[in-house]
Backbone as a chain_set.jsonl record, in Angstrom:
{"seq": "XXXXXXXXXXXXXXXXXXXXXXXXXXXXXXXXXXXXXXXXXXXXXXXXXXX", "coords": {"N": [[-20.115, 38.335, -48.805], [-20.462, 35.166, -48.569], [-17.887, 32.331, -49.853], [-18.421, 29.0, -50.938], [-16.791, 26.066, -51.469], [-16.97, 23.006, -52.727], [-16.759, 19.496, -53.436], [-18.852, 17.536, -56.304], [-20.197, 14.312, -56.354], [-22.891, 13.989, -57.446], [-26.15, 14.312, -58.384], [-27.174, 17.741, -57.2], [-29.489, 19.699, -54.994], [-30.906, 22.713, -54.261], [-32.872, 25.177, -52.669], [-34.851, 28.108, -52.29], [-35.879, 30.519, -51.056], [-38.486, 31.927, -51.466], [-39.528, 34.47, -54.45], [-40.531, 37.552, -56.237], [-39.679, 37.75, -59.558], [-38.287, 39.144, -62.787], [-36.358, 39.129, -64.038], [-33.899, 36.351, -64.281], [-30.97, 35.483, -63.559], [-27.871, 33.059, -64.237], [-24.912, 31.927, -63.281], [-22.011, 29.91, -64.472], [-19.846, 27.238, -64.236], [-18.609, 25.502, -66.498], [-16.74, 22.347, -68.074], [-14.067, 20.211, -69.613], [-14.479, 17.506, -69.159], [-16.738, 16.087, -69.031], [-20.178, 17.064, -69.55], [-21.329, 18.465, -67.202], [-21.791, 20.949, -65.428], [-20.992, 23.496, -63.339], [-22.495, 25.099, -60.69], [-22.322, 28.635, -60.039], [-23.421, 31.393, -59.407], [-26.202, 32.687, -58.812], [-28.918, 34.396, -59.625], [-32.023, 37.342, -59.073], [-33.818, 39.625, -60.401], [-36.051, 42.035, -60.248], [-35.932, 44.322, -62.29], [-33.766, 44.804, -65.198], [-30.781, 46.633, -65.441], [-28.846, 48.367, -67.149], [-25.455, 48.306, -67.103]], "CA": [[-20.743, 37.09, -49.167], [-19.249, 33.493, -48.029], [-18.275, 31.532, -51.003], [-18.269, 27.871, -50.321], [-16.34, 25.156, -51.902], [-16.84, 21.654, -52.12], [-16.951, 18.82, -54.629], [-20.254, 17.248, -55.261], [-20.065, 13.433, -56.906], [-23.827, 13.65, -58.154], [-26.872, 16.262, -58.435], [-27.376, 18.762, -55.633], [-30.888, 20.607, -55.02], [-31.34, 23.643, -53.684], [-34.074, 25.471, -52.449], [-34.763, 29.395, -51.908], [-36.875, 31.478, -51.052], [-39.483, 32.636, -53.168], [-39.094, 35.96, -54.806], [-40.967, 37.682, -57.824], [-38.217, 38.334, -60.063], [-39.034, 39.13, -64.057], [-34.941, 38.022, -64.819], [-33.203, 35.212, -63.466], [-28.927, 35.248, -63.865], [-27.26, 32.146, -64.13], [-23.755, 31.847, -63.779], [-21.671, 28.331, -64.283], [-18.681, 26.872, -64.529], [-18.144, 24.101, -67.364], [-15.603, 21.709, -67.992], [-13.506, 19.779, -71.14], [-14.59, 16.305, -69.287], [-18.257, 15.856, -69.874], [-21.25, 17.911, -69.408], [-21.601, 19.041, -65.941], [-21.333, 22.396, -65.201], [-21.133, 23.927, -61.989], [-23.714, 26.848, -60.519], [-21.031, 29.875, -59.748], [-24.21, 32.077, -58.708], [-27.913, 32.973, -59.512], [-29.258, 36.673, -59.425], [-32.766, 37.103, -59.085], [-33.788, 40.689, -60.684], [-37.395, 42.61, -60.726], [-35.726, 44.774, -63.65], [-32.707, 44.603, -66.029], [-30.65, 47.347, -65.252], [-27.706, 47.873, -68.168], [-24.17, 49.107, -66.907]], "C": [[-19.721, 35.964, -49.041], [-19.477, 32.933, -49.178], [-18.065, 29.634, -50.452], [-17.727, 26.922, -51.343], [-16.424, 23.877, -52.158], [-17.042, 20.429, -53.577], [-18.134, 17.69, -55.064], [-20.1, 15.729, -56.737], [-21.586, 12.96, -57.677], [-25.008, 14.771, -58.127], [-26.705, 16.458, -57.103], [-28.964, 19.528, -55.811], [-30.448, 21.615, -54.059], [-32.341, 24.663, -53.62], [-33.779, 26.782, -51.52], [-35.621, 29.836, -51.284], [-37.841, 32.132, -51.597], [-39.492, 34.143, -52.959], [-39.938, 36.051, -56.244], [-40.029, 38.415, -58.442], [-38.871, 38.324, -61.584], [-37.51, 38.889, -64.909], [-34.378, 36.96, -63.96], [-31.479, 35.512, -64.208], [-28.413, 33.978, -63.554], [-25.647, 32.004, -64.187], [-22.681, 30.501, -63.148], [-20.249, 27.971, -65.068], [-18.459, 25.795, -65.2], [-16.811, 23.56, -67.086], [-15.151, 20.587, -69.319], [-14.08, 17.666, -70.575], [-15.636, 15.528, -69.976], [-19.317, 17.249, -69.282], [-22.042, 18.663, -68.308], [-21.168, 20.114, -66.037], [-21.541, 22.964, -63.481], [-21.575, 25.314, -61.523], [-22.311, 27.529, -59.437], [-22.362, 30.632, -58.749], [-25.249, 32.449, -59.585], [-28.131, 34.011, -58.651], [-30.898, 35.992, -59.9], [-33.003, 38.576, -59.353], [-35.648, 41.105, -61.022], [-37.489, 43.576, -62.588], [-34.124, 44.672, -64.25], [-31.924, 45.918, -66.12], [-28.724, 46.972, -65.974], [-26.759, 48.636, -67.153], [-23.503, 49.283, -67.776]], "O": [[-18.527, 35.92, -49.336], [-20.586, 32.835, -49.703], [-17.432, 29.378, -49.428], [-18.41, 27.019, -52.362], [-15.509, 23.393, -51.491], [-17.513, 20.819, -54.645], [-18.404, 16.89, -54.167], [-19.93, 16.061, -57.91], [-21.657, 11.927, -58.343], [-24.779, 15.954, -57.876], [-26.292, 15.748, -56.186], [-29.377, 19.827, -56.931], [-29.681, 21.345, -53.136], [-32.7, 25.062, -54.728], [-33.026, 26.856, -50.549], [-36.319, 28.91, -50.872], [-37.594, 33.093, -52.326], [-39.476, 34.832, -51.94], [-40.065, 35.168, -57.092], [-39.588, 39.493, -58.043], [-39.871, 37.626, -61.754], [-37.447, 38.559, -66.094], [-34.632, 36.991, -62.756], [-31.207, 35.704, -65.393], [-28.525, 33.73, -62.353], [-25.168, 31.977, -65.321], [-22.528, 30.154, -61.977], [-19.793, 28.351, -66.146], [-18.032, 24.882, -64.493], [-15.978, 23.97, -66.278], [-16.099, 20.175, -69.988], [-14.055, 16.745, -71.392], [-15.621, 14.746, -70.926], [-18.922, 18.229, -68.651], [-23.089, 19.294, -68.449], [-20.163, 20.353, -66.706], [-22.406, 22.564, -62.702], [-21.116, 26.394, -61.896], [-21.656, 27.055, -58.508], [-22.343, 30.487, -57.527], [-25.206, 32.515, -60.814], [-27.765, 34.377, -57.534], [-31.176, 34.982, -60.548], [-32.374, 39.201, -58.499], [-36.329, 40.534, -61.874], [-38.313, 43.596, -63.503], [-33.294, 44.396, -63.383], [-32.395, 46.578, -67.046], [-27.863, 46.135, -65.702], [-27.232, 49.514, -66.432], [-22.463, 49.927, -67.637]]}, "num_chains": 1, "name": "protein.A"}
């Protein structure tokens, strides 16, 4: 998987694919300035499968 870098000075949209998923994963990178956080990666899951 290509990770991509870049610095983004206001929102961003993005747009998938549609999928029936019954979890969603969010994962984001905060910060001590203000309240932006930054999307690391999103999981799209039919079931919840513990490790």
């Amino acid at each position: 998987m290509k990770s991509i870098v870049k610095k983004q000075a206001a929102y961003e949209t993005f747009e998938f694919e549609p999928v029936q998923a019954k979890f969603i994963g969010y994962v984001g990178q905060g910060n001590a300035s203000n309240t932006w956080n930054s999307i690391i990666e999103f999981l799209g899951a039919r079931e919840l499968k513990m490790t």
